[in-house]
C-alpha positions in Angstrom: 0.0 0.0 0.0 1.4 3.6 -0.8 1.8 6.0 2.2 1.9 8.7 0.1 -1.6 10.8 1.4 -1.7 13.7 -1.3 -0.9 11.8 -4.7 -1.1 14.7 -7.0 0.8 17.1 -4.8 3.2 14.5 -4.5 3.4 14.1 -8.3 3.9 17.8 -9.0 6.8 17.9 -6.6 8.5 15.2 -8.5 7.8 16.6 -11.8 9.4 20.1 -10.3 12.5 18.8 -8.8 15.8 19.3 -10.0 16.9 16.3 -7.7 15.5 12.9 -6.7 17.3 10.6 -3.6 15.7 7.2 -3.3 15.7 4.1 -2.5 14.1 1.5 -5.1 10.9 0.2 -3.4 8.4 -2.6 -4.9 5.7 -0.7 -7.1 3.1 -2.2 -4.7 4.4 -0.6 -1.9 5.4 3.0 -3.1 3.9 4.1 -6.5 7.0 6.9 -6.7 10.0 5.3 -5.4 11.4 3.3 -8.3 13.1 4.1 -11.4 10.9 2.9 -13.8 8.2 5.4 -12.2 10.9 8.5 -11.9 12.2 8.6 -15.0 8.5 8.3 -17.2 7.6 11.7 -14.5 10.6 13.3 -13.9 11.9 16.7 -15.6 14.2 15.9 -17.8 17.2 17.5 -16.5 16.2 16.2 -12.7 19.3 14.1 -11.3 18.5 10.7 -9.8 20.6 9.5 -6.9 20.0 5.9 -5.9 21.3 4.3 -2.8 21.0 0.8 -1.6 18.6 -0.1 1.5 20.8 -0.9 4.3 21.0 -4.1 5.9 24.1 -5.2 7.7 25.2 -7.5 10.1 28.6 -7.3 11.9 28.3 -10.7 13.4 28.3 -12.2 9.4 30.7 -9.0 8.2 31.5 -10.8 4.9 28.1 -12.5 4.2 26.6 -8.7 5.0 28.9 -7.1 2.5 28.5 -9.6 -0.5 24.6 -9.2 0.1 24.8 -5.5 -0.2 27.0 -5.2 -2.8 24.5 -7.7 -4.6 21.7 -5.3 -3.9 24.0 -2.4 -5.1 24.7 -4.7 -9.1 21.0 -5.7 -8.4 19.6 -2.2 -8.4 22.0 -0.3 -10.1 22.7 2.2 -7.6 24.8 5.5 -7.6 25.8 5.3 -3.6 27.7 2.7 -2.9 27.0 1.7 0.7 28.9 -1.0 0.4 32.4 0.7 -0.3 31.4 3.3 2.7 30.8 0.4 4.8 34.4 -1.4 3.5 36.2 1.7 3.7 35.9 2.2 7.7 35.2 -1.8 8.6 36.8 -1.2 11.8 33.8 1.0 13.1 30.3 0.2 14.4 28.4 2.0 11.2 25.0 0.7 12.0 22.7 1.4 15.3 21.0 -2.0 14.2 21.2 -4.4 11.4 18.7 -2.0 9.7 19.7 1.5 11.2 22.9 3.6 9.9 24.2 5.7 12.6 25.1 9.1 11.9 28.4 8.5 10.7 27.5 6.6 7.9 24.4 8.5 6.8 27.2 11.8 7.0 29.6 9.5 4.9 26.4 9.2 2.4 25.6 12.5 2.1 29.3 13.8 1.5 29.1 10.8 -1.5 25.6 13.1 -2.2 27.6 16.2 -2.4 30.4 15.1 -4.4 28.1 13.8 -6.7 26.2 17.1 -7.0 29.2 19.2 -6.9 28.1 21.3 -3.9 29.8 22.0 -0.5 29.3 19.1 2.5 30.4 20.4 6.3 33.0 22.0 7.5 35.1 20.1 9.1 34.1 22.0 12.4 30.7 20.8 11.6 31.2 17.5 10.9 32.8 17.1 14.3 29.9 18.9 16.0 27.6 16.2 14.2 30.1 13.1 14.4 30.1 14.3 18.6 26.3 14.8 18.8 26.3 18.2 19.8 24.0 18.8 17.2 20.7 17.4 16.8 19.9 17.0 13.4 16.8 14.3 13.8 19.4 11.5 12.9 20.1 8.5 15.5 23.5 9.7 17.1 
């Protein structure tokens, strides 16, 4: 079932956007959030970022990383989790096997940035976020 309440004021707000992050969800559970659907609505010089859904568990590190990367070639995604994840293996990255911690959603939006060619944190911020003394609404 789609959660979306307002279809066409969703719609117009895709149509309008210059960029689109998702995740690709099952038609049957999100009429907006796959490709397929984006691209036929989408402006045509509206940017698509992908990233993978995030599941990973330490306690099966290798298992957890071929699975995602499979997800990743699966869904042709432009975020890599995966190579975040591989990059800084010796840290605790995930809250639960289904919850990033604020480090690695950071480490996502600086790939984000990069890709958009626009400024991430300071590097004053980024340690005021990485410490928590910042709320941003993100699981510290």
């Amino acid at each position: 079932m789609n959660s979306i309440t307002d279809y066409e004021a969703s719609l117009e707000k895709i149509t309008i956007s210059d960029v689109i992050i998702f995740q690709e969800i099952n038609k049957k559970k999100s009429s907006f959030s796959n490709e397929e659907t984006l691209q036929q609505i989408k402006k045509s010089s509206c940017t698509l970022i992908k990233f993978p859904s995030i599941f990973f568990h330490y306690d099966c590190y290798d298992k957890s990383l071929i699975e995602l990367q499979n997800r990743e070639t699966i869904n042709n995604v432009t975020i890599q989790v995966s190579q975040i994840i591989n990059k800084y293996k010796t840290k605790i990255l995930m809250h639960t096997y289904n919850h990033p911690n604020i480090f690695l959603y950071l480490e996502i939006l600086k790939e984000i940035c990069t890709l958009l060619n626009i400024d991430f944190f300071t590097k004053e911020e980024y340690s005021k976020l990485i410490d928590n003394k910042v709320d941003i609404g993100l699981p510290g």
